[in-house]
C-alpha positions in Angstrom: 10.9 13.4 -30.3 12.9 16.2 -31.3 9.5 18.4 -31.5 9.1 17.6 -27.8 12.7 18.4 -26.8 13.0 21.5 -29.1 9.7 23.2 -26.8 11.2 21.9 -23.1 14.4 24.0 -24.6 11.8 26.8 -25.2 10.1 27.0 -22.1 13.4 26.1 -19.5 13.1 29.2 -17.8 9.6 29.8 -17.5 7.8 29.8 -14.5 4.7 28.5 -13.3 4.5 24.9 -15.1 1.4 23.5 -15.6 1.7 19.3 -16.6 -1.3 17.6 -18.0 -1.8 13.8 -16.9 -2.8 12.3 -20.0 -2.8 8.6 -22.1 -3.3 8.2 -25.5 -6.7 7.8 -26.8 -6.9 4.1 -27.6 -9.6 1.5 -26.7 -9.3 0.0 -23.3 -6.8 2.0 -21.8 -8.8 5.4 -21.3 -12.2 6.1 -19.2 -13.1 1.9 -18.7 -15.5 3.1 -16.3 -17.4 4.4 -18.7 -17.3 1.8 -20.5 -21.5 0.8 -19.4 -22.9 4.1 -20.8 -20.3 4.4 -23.9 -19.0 1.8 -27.0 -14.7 1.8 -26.4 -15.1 3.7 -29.8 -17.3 6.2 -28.4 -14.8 6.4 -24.9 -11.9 7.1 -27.2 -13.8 10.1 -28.9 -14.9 11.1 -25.9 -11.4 11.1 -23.9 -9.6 12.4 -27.4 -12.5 16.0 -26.7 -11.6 16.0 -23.7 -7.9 16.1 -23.8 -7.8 18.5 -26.8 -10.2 20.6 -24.8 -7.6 20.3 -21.5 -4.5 21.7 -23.8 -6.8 24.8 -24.8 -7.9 25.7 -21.4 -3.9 25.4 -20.6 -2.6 27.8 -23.7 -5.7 29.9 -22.3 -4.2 30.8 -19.1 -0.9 32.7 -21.1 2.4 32.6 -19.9 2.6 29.5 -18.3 4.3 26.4 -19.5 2.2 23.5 -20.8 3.4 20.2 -20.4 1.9 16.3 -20.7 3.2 13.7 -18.4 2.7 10.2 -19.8 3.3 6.4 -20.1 6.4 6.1 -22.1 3.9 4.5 -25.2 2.0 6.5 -25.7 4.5 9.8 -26.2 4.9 9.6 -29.8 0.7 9.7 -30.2 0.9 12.7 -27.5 3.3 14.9 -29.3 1.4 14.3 -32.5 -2.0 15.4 -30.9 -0.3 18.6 -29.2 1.2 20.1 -32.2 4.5 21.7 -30.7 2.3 23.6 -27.8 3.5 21.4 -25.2 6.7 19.2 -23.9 5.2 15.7 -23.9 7.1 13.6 -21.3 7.6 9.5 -20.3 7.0 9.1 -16.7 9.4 6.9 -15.2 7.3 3.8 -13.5 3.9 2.8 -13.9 0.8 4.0 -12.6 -0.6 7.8 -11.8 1.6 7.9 -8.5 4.8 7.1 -10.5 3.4 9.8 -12.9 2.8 12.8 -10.8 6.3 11.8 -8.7 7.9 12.1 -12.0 6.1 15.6 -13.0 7.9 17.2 -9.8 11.0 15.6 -10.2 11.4 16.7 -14.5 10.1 19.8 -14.4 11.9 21.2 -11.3 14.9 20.3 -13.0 16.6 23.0 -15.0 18.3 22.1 -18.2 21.8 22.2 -16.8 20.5 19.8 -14.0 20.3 22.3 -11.5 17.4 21.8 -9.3 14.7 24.8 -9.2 11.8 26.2 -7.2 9.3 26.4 -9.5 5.3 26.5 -9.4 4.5 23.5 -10.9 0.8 22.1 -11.3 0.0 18.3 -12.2 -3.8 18.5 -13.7 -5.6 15.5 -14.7 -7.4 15.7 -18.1 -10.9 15.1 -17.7 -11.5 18.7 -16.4 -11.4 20.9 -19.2 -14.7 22.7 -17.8 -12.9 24.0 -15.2 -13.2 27.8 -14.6 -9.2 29.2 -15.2 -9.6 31.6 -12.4 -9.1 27.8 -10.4 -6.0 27.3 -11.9 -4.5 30.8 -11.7 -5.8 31.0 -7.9 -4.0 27.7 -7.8 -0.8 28.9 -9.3 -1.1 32.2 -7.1 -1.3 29.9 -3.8 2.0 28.3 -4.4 3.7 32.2 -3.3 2.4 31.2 0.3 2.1 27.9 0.4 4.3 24.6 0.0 1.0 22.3 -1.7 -2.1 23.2 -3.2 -4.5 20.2 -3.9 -7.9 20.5 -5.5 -10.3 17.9 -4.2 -12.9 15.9 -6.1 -16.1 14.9 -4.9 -15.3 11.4 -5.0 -12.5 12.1 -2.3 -9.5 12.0 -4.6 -8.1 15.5 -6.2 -8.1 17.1 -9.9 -4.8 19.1 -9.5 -1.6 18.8 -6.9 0.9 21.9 -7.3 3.7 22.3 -5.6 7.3 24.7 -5.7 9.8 21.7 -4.6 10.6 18.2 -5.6 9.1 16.3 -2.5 10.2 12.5 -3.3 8.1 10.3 -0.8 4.7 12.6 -1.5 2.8 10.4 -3.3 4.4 6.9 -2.1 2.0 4.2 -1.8 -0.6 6.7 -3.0 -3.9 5.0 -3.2 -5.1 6.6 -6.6 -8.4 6.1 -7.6 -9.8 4.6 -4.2 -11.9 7.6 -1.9 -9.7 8.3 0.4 -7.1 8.9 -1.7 -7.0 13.0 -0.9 -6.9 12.1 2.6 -3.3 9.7 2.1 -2.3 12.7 0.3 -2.7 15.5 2.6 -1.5 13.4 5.9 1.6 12.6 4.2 2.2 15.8 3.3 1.7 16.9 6.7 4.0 14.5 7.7 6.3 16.2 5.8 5.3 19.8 7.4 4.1 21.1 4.1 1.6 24.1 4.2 -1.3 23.2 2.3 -4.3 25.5 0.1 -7.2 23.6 -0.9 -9.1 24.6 -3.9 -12.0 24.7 -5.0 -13.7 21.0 -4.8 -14.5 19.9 -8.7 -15.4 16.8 -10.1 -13.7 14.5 -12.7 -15.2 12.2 -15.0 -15.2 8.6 -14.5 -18.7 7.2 -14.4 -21.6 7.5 -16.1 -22.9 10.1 -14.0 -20.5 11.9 -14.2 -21.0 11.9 -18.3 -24.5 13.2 -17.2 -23.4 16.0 -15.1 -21.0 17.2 -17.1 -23.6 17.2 -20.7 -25.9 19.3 -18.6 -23.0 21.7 -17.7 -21.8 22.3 -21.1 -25.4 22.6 -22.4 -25.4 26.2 -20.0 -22.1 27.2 -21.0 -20.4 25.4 -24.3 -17.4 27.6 -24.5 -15.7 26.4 -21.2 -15.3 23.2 -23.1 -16.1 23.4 -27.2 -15.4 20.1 -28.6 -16.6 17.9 -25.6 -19.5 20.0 -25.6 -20.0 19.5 -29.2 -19.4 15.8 -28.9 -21.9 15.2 -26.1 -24.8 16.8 -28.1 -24.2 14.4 -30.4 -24.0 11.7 -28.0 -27.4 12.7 -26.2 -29.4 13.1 -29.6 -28.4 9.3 -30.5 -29.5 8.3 -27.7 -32.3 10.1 -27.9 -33.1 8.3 -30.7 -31.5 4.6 -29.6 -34.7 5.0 -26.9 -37.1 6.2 -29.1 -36.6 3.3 -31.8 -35.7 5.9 -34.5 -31.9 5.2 -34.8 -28.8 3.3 -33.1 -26.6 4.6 -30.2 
C-alpha cells in the first residue's frame, strides 16, 4: 500500500484527474458476458490487455493524474499491475454506483481534507481504443460545464467527469441496464447541472462487441497494442477451431 499512498502524495495538487474503473483480472468476476464467445481463462487475458492498454492511453494524455478506483480486494493485485503510475484506490460500498460516487468524493479531496474543484474523469476500462482527443475534449468541457458524460451505444456511458463532489448523482443508478444514461442525466438535471455530451463510443460486453472491436484494431493497432495483439491471436485459433486444424 505504501506505493499507492506515496503517488496520491505525488499527484495532490494536480489538476485534471482522470480515475480508471477497474477489477482485478480473475475468472468470474471480469467480462461474464463474454463468457459464450471466450474460456474464463481467455476473459481474464483478455480484460488483463485491455486494462494494461487503458493505463497507457491515460499516461498518454501527459499531465494529468492517473488513478484506479476499485473493490477493496482487489487493490493489492491493482497496484501490482500499475507499477507506481497510478494511485489505486478501495471504493467505499459495492457495485459501480458506489464506485464512481466514491471517485468524486476521494479525489476532490485535498490531502489536508480540504474539499477542491477539480476536473475529475471516471473512465471505465474496456475503452482503451478510444481516440485521446475524447478525453482531452472531455477534460476541456469541464471549464464550461458542471458534467460531461460520454454515452455508449447500448444507452449507458464510457466516462462521467465532473469539477464538484455531487453526493446523490448516481443514487439508485441503474448501471448496466439501457437506460441507465438517461437516470443519469435527469438526475443531474434535477440537480441544475450543465451537461456536455461526448462523443457516443462503445464498450465491450458482448460478443459483438469482441467482433467490432478485432475489426477496429485490425485498421489501426496502435490505438490499442496489446488487445490488438491478443485478438489476432484469438481470431487465428479460431480460425483454426472451425477449420478442424487446431483447438480454440
Amino acid at each position: 500500500m505504501n506505493s499507492s499512498n506515496e503517488t496520491v502524495a505525488r499527484f495532490s495538487n494536480s489538476d485534471p484527474v482522470l480515475v480508471i474503473m477497474a477489477k482485478a483480472p480473475r475468472p468470474g468476476s471480469v467480462k461474464t458476458r463474454l463468457a459464450p464467445a471466450l474460456s474464463s481463462e481467455a476473459v481474464v487475458a483478455f480484460y488483463h490487455c485491455l486494462l494494461e492498454d487503458t493505463l497507457a492511453l491515460a499516461r498518454f494524455l501527459g499531465d494529468v493524474e492517473v488513478g484506479i478506483m476499485c473493490p477493496e480486494s482487489d487493490v493489492r493485485d491493482l497496484t501490482r499491475l500499475a507499477g507506481g503510475q497510478a494511485s489505486v484506490v478501495a471504493q467505499r460500498g459495492q457495485g459501480l454506483a458506489a464506485g464512481l460516487t466514491s471517485v468524486f468524493a476521494h479525489f476532490s479531496q485535498g490531502c489536508d481534507g480540504e474539499i477542491r474543484r477539480r476536473r475529475i474523469i471516471a473512465f471505465n476500462s474496456d475503452s482503451p481504443h478510444l481516440p485521446p482527443s475524447v478525453l482531452e475534449d472531455a477534460f476541456e468541457s469541464l471549464k464550461t460545464h458542471d458534467l460531461v458524460v460520454g454515452p455508449t451505444h447500448d444507452g449507458g456511458y464510457y466516462l462521467v467527469g465532473a469539477k464538484a463532489f455531487h453526493p446523490s448523482l448516481f443514487e439508485n443508478d441503474g448501471m448496466g441496464t439501457s437506460s441507465a444514461l438517461e437516470k443519469l442525466l435527469s438526475r443531474a438535471r434535477s440537480l441544475q447541472l450543465s451537461i456536455h455530451l461526448a462523443a457516443a463510443f462503445y464498450d465491450i460486453d458482448e460478443a459483438d462487441d469482441l467482433a467490432r472491436l478485432a475489426e477496429d484494431l485490425r485498421l489501426a493497432p496502435e490505438r490499442a497494442p496489446r488487445t490488438a495483439s491478443w485478438l489476432q491471436q484469438w481470431e487465428l485459433a479460431a480460425e483454426r477451431s472451425r477449420t478442424g486444424t487446431g483447438e480454440l
